[in-house]
FIFINU-452936 format. One line per field, with one value per residue (C-alpha): residue in one letter; x negated, y negated, z negated. Coordinates in pm, 1 decimal. Layout:
code: c(a, ...) .
c1: c(X, ...) .
c2: c(Y, ...) .
c3: c(Z, ...) .
END
This chain:
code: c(x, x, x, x, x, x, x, x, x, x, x, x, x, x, x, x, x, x, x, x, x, x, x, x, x, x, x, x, x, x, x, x, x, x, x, x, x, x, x, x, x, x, x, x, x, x, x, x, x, x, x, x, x, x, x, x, x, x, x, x, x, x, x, x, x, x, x, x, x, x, x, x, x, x, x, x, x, x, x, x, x, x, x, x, x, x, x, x, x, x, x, x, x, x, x, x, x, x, x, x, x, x, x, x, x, x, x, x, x, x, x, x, x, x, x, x, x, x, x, x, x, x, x, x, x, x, x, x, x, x, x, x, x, x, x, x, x, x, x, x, x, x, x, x, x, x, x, x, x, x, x, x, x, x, x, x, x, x, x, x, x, x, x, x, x, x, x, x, x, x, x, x, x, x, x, x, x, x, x, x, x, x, x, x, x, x, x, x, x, x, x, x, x, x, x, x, x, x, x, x, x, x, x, x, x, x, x, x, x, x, x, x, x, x, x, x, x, x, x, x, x, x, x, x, x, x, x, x, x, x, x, x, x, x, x, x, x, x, x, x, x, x, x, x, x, x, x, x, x, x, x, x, x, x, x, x, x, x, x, x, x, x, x, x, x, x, x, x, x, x, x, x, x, x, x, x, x, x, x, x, x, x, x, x, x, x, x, x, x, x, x, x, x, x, x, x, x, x, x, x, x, x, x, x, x, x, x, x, x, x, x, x, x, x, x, x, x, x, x, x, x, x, x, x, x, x, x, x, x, x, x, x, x, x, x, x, x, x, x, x, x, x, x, x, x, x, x, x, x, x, x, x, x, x, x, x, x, x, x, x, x, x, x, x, x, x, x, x, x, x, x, x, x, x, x, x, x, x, x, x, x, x, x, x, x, x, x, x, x, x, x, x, x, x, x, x, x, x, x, x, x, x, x, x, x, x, x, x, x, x, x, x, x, x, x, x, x, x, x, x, x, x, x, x, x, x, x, x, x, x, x, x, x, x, x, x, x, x, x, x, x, x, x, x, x, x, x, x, x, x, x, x, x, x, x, x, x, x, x, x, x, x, x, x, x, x, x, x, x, x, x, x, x, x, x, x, x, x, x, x, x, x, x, x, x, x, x, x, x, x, x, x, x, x, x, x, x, x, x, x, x, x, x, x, x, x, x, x, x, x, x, x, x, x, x) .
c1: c(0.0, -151.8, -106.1, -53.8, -93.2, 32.9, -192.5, -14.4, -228.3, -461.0, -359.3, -518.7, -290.1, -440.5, -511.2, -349.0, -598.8, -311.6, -188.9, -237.3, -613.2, -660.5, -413.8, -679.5, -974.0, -864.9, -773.7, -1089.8, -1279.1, -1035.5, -1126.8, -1504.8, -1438.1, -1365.2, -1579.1, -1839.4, -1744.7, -1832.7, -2132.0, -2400.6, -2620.8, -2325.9, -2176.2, -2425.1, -2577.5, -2257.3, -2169.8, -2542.0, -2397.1, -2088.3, -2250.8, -2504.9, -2229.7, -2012.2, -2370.6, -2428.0, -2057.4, -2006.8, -2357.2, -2487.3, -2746.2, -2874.0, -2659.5, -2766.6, -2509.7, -2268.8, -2389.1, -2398.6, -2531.0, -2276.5, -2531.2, -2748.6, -2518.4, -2357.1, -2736.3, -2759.3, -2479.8, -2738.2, -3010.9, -2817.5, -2646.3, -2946.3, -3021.8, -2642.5, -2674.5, -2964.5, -2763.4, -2504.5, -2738.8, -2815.4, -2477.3, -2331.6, -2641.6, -2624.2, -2193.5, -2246.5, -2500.7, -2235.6, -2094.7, -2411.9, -2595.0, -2260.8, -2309.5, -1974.9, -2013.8, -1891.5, -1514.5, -1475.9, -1452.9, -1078.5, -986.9, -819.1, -1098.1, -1397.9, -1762.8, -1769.5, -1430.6, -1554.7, -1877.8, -1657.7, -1496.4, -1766.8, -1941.9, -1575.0, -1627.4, -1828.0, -1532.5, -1447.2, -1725.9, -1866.3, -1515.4, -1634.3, -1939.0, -1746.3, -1493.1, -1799.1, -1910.8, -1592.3, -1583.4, -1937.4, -1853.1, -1525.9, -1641.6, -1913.7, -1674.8, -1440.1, -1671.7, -1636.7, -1996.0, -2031.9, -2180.6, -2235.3, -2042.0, -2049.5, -2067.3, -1856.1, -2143.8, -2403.3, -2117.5, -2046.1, -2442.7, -2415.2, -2076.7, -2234.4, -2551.3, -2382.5, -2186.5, -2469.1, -2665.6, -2398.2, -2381.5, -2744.2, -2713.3, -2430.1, -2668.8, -3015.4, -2803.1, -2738.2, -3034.5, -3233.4, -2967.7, -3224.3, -3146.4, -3491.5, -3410.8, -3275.8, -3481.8, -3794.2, -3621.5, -3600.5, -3945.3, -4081.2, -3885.9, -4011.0, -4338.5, -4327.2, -4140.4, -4398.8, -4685.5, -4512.2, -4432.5, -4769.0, -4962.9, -4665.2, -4651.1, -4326.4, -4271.5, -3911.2, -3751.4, -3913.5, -3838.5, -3465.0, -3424.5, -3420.1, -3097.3, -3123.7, -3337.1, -3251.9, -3518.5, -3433.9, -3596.0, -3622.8, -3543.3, -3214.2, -3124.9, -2865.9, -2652.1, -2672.7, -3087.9, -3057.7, -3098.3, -3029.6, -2841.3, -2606.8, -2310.2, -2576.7, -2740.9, -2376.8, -2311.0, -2608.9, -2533.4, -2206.5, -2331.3, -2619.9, -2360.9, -2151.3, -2406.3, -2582.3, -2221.0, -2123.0, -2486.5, -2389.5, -2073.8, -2265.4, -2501.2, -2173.7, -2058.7, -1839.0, -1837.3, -1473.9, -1468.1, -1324.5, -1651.0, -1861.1, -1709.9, -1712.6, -2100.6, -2167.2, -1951.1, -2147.3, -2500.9, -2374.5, -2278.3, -2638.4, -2822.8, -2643.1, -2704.6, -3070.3, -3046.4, -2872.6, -3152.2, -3461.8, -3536.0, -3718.9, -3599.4, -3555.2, -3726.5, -3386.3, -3389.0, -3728.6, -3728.9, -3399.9, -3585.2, -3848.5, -3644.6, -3436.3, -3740.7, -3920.2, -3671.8, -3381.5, -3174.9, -3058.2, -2885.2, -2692.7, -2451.6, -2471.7, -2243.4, -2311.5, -2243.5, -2289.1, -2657.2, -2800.8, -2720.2, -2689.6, -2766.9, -2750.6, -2689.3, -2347.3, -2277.9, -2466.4, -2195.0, -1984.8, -2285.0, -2362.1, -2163.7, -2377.5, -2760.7, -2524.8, -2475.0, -2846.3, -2945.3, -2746.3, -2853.3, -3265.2, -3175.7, -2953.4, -3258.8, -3525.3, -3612.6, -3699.8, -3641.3, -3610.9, -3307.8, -3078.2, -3298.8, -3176.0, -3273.1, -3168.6, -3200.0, -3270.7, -3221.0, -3487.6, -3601.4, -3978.5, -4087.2, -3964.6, -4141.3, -4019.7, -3680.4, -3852.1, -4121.8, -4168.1, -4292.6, -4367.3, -4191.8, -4440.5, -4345.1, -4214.2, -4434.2, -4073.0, -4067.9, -3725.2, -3648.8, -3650.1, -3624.3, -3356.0, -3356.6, -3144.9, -3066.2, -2890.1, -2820.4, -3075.2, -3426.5, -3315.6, -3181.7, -3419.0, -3663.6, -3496.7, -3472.9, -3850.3, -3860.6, -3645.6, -3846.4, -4161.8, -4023.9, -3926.5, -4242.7, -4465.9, -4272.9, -4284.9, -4341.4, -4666.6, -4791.1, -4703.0, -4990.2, -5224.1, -5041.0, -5251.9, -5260.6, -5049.3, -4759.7, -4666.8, -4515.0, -4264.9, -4190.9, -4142.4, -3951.8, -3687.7, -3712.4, -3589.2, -3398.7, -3121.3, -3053.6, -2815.9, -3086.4, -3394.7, -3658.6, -3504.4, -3539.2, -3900.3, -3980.4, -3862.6, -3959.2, -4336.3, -4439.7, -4611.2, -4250.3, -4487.1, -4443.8, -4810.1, -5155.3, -5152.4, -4966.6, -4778.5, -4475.7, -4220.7, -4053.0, -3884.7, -4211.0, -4566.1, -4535.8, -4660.0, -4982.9, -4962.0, -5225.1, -5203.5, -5166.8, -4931.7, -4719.6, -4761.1, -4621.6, -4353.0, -4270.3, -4252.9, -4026.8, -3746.4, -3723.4, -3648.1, -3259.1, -3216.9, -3137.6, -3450.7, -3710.2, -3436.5, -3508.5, -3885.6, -3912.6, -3683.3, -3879.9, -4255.7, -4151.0, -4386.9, -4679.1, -4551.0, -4558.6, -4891.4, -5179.0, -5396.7, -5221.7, -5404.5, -5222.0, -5290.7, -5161.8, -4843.3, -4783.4, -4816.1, -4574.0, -4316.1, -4407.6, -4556.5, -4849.8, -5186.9, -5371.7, -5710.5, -5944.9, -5754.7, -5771.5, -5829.8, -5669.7, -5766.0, -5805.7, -5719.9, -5475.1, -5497.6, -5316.6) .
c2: c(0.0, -303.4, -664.9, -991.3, -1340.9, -1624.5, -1904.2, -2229.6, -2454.8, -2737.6, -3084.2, -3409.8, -3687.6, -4004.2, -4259.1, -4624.8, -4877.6, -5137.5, -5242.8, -4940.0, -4937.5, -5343.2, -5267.2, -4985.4, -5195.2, -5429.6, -5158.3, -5102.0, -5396.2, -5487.4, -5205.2, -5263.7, -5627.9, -5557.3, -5214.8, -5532.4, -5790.2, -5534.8, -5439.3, -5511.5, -5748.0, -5935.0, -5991.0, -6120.0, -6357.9, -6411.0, -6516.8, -6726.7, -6941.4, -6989.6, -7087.7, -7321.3, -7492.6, -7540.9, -7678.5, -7907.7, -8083.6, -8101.7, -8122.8, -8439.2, -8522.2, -8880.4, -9110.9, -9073.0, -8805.7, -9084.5, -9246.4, -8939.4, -8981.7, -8757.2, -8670.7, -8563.6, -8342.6, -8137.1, -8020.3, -7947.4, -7688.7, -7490.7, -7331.7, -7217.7, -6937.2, -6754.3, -6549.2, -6459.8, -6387.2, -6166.5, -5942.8, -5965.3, -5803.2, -5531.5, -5431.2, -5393.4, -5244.5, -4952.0, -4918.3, -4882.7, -4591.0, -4466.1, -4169.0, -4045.3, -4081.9, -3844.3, -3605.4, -3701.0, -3807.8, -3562.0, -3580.3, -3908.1, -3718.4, -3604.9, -4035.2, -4239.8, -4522.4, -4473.5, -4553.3, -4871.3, -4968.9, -4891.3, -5063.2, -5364.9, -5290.4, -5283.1, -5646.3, -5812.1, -5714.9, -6008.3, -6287.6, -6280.3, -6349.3, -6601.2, -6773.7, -6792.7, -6936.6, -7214.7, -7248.3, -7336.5, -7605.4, -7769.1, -7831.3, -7915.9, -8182.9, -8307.4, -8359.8, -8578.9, -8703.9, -8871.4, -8997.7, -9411.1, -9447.1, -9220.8, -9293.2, -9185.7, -8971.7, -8581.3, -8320.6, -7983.3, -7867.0, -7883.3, -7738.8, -7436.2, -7339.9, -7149.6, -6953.0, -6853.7, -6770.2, -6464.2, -6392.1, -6332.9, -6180.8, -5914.5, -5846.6, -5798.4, -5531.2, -5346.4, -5380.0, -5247.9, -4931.7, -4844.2, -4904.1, -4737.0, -4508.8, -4502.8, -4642.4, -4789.7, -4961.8, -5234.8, -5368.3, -5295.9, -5538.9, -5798.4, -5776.2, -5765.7, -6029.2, -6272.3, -6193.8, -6240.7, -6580.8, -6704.0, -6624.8, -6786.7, -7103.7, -7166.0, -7142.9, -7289.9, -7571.8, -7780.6, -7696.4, -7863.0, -7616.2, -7282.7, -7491.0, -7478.8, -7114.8, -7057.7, -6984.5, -7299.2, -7649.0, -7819.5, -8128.9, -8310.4, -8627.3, -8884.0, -9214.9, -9154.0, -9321.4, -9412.4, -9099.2, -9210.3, -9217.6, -8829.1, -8680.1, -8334.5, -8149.6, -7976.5, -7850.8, -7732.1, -7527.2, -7420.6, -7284.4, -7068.4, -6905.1, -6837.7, -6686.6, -6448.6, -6357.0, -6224.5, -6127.0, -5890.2, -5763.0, -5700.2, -5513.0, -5270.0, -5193.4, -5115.1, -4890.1, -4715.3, -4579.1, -4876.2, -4928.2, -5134.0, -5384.4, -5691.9, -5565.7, -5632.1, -5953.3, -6064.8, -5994.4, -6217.6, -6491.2, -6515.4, -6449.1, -6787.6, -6942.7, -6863.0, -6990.8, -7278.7, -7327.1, -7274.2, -7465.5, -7745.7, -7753.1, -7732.1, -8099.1, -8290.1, -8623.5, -8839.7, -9146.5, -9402.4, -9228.3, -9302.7, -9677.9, -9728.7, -9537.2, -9821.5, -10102.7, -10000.6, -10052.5, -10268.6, -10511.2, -10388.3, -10748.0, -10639.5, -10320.2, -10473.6, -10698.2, -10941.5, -11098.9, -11395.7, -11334.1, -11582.4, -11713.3, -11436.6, -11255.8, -10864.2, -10704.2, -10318.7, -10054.5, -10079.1, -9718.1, -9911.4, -10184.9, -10028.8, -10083.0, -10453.3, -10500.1, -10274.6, -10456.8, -10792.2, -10711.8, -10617.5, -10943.7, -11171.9, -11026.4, -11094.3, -11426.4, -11509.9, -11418.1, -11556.0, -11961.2, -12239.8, -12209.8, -11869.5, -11870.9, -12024.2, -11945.7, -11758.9, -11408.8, -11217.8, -10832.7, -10623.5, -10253.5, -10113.5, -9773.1, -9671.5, -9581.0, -9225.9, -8974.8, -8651.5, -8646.3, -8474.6, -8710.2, -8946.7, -9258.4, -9588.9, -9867.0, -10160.2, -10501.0, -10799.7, -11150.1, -11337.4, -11539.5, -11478.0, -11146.1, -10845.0, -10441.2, -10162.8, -9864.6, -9637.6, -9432.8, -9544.2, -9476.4, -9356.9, -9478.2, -9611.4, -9893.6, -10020.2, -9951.8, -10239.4, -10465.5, -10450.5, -10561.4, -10842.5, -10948.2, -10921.5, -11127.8, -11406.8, -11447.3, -11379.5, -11539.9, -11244.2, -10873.8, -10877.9, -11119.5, -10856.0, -10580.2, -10854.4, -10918.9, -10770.0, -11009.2, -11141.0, -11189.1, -10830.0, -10895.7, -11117.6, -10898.5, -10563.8, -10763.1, -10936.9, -10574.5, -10381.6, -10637.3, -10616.3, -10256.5, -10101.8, -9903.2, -10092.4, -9860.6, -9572.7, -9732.1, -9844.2, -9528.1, -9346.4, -9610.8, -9544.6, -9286.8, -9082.8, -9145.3, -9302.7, -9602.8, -9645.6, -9674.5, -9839.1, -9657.5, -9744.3, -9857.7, -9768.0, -10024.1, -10010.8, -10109.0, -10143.9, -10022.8, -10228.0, -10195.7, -10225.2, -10160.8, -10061.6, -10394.1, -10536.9, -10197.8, -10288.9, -10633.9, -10524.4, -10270.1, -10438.6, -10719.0, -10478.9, -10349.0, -10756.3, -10903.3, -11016.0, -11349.9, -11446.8, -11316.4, -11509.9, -11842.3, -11804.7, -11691.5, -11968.7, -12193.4, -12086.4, -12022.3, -12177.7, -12125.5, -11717.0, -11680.2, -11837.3, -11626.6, -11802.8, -11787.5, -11461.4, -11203.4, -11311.7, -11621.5, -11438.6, -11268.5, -11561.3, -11746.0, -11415.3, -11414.6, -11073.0, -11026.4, -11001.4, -10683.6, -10702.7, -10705.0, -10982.6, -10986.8, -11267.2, -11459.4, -11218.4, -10884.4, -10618.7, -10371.0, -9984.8, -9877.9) .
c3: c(0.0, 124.5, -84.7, 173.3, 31.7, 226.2, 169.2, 261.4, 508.7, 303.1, 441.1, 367.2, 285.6, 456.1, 162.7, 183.1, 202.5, 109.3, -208.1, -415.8, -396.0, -418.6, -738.9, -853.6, -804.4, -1043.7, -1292.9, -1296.0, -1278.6, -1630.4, -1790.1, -1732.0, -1830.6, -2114.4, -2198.6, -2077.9, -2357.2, -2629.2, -2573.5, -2775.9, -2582.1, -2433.3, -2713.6, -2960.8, -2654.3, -2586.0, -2954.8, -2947.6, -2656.4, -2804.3, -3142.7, -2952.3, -2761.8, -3092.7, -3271.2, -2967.7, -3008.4, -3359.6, -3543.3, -3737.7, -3515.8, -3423.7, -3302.2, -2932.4, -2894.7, -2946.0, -2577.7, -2349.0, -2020.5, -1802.7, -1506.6, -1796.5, -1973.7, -1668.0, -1608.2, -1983.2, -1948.3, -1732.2, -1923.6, -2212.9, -1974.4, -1859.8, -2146.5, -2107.8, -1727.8, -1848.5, -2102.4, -1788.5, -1551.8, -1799.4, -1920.2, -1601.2, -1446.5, -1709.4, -1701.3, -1318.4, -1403.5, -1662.4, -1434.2, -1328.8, -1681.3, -1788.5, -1491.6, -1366.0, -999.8, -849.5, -1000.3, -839.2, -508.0, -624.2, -706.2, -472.3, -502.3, -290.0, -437.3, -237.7, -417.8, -747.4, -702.8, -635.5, -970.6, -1147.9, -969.6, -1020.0, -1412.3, -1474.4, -1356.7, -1708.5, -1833.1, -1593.8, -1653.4, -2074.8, -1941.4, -1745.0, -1978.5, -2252.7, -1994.1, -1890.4, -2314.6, -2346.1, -2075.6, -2127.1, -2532.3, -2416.7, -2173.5, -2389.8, -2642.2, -2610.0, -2564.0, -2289.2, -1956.6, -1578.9, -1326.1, -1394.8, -1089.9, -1049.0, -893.8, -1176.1, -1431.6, -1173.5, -1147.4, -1526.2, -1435.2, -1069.7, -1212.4, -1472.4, -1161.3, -990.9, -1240.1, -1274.2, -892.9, -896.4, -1181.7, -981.5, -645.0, -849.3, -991.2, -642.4, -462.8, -784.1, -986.6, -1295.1, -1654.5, -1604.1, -1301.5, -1531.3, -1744.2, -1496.1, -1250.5, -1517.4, -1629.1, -1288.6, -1205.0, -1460.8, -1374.6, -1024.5, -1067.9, -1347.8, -1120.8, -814.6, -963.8, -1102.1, -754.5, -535.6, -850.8, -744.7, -362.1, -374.8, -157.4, -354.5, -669.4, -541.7, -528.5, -863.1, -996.5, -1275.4, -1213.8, -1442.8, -1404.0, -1740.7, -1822.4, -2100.8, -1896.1, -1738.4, -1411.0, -1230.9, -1063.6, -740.8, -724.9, -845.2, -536.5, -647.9, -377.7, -634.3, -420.6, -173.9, -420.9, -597.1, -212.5, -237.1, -562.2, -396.9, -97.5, -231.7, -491.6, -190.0, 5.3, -303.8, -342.5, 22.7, 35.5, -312.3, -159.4, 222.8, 62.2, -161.0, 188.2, 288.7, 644.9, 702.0, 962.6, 646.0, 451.6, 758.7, 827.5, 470.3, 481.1, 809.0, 595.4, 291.3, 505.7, 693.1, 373.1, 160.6, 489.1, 467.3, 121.4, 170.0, 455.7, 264.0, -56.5, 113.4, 206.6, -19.0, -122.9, 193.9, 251.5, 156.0, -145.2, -246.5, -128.4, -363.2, -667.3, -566.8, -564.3, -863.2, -1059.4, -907.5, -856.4, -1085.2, -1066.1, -717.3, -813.6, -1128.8, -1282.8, -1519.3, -1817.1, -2048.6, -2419.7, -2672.2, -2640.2, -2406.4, -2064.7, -2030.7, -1731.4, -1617.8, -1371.0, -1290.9, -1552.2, -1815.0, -1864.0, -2126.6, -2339.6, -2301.1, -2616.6, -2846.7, -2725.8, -2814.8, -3170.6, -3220.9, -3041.9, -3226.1, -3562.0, -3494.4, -3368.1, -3675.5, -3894.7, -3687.8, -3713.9, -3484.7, -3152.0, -3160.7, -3313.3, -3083.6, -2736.0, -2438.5, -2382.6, -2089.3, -2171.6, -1835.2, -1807.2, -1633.0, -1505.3, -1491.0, -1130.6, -1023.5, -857.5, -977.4, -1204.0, -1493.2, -1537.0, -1851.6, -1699.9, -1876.8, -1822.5, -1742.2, -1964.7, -1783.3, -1737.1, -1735.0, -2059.2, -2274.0, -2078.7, -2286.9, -2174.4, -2255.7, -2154.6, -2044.7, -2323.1, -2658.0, -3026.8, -3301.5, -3268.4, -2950.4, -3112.5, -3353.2, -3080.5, -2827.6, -3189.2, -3198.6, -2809.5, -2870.4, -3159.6, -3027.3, -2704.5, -2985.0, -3141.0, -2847.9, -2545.1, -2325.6, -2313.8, -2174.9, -2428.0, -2703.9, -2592.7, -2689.0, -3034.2, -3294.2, -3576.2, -3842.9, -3630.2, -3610.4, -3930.9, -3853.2, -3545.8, -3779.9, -4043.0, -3773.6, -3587.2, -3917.5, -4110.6, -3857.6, -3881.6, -4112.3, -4278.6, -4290.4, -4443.6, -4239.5, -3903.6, -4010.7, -4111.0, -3783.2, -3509.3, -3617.5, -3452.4, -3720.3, -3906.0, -4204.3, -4443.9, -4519.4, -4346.9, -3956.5, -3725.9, -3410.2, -3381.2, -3034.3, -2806.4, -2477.5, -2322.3, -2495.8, -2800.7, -3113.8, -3317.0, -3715.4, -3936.7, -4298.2, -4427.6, -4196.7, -4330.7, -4666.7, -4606.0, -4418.6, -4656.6, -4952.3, -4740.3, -4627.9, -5022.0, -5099.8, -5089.5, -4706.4, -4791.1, -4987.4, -4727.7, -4462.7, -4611.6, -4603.1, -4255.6, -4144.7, -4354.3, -4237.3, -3911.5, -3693.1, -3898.9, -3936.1, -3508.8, -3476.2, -3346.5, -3617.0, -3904.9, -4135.7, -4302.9, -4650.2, -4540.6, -4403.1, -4724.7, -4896.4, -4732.4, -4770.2, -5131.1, -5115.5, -5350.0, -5186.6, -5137.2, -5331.9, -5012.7, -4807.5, -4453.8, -4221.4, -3905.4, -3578.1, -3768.5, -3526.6, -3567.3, -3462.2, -3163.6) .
END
């Protein structure tokens, strides 16, 4: 007796490449989104740049927070993401390795989603993340934003570069775990990586368009200008980000087996769109640009505005207005304690930019030969101010800025005392406008311009002033004043005249100071 088995025919049901795998994608790419946002390095880096960004908006530092400079601060959102991106690139490198570490590859033959699809999944895992990142940066900003004493014009370009940069950190991961399926693969890439770009960048130095693709360049600087003298193609660069994302993702999902004529297209796209990018960076700054850097500082009158307050005129960069009103009150306090002339004499305060070559150089600014015109800068708040009070004093009792380099005698006291009488906390702002933040011995002390040299008697007299009642060392000042501002007049003679006991080795008329 003989035993026959019908065995139906096997058919294979042709899979939709519609909704339902678009639909599964996503599954996917939510679950690893969130299997992402738990692990380990993610989330502690993730938890440092949350922590940093909190610290940055709500922490008691000096008062130059108050005045923001917006085209500073949208580049400041930048750096803070890359050891995020990093932790990014890692994470998702080793979840994309997940079924092979586990041995079970070969299951995912029976799913609907092909390996192209789910290496998709696994590079669209990082939108939620990247969308933190921006979301931490549109706060940063707008904080800054809407504080009164903020200044400058923001770009959506420089605020997108730390969201595209964990996006493309995390394509990269999903691209290195296909090209090299290894747990290693990783962490060797980021190693070699920073290698290779340390050892670059120190023998190509600052080739602007090798500078410019690097994910973050920053180019931070601690003279401001104005926004429009920048020069940094931004939304160029925020193109390229863009299209190497896309193109390192089209390429993971090529070598994962797909081969569909939207993937192909979608590849030539974003190849177009990083060229262009690239294309778009590369130039250096163009020669306009560097004539109006030129003639902003050389010849800043022609670039501003001007507004007459009281007994002085305040000019600036057409951003700088807002803070006219805060160099006014520090003005009209020196020149309320100051006596003859002084006290009533036009000033006209300039803001001025040191010559730029490069956006992250610190450049002096050189003192002005126009008598009665004093410096500020172009940033604000904390030693900034008592800084521009010891420019406008030293204009007062010198005549003009240049005339202050040469001022080492007795009348640096009259200069620190009018400088640091006017601030709300006198032995404070003394104390931090020296450079070695000392109240004894000679030392230096910052302006907008030169800086001023004191030596350790001139800081004992000035000292022991700003511990006296204002109105008493007022009515002397106002009193002496024209023997207090001349060249010839000795420091014994100065303290004398303040009522300040003399020290026991007196000094005489023409003693030079320290710088």
């Amino acid at each position: 007796m003989s035993t026959v088995i019908d065995k139906a025919p096997t058919v294979f049901a042709p899979v939709e490449t519609g909704r339902r795998p678009a639909a599964a994608v996503l599954a996917l790419a939510r679950f690893e989104a969130r299997e992402l946002l738990v692990q380990i390095p993610v989330f502690f880096f993730l938890l440092v740049y949350v922590g940093t960004t909190a610290w940055k908006l709500f922490s008691p530092r000096e008062d130059m927070n108050n005045y923001p400079i917006l085209h500073d601060v949208d580049r400041a959102t930048q750096p803070g993401t890359l050891l995020l991106a990093v932790a990014a690139f890692i994470c998702v490198n080793v979840a994309a390795l997940r079924s092979r570490r586990h041995g079970t590859d070969r299951h995912f033959d029976v799913l609907v989603l092909e390996p192209w699809r789910r290496t998709v999944a696994h590079a669209l895992s990082v939108v939620p993340l990247a969308a933190v990142t921006a979301l931490g940066a549109a706060i940063e900003f707008g904080w800054a934003a809407l504080k009164p004493g903020a200044v400058g014009h923001g770009s959506v370009a420089e605020l997108a570069t730390g969201p595209l940069v964990v996006l493309l950190s995390g394509v990269l991961g999903v691209l290195i775990a296909r090209l090299c399926p290894r747990l290693a693969g990783g962490p060797l890439v980021v190693v070699v990586g920073f290698a290779t770009l340390m050892v670059v960048s120190s023998v190509v130095g600052q080739t602007h368009w090798l500078t410019w693709l690097h994910p973050v360049v920053s180019e931070t600087s601690n003279n401001p200008i104005p926004s429009d003298l920048l020069g940094r193609p931004a939304a160029w660069h925020a193109l390229y980000l863009v299209g190497l994302s896309a193109v390192l993702l089209c390429v993971a999902a090529l070598v994962s087996g797909g081969r569909t004529r939207l993937l192909k297209a979608i590849t030539v796209v974003a190849l177009g769109a990083m060229v262009t990018g690239i294309a778009g960076q590369s130039p250096g700054d163009d020669a306009a640009l560097i004539t109006a850097r030129t003639k902003a500082s050389s010849t800043p009158a022609a670039f501003q505005s001007c507004v007459a307050h009281g007994r002085s005129t305040y000019c600036s960069f057409p951003e700088w207005t807002g803070w006219r009103d805060d160099w006014e009150k520090v003005v009209d306090r020196i020149q309320d304690l100051a006596g003859g002339g002084a006290g009533g004499a036009p000033l006209t305060i300039r803001q001025r930019i040191p010559v730029v070559h490069q956006l992250e150089g610190d450049a002096a600014i050189e003192p002005l030969h126009t008598p009665g015109e004093v410096t500020a800068g172009t940033r604000w708040g904390g030693n900034r101010v008592p800084e521009f009070a010891v420019g406008v004093a030293s204009v007062l009792v010198a005549g003009d800025e240049q005339a202050v380099s040469k001022m080492c005698d007795a009348r640096v006291v009259t200069v620190m005392w009018l400088a640091m009488a006017a601030q709300d906390d006198p032995m404070t702002a003394f104390r931090h406008v020296r450079l070695d933040d000392s109240l004894s011995g000679s030392a230096v002390a910052l302006a907008p311009t030169n800086p001023v040299g004191m030596s350790a008697e001139q800081t004992r007299i000035v000292r022991a002033l700003l511990g006296r009642p204002l109105y008493g060392v007022t009515a002397r000042v106002k009193a002496h004043w024209t023997e207090l501002t001349s060249p010839r007049t000795s420091e014994a003679r100065v303290a004398e005249l303040l009522g300040v006991p003399a020290a026991k080795n007196g000094t005489g008329a023409g003693e030079s100071c320290q710088k």
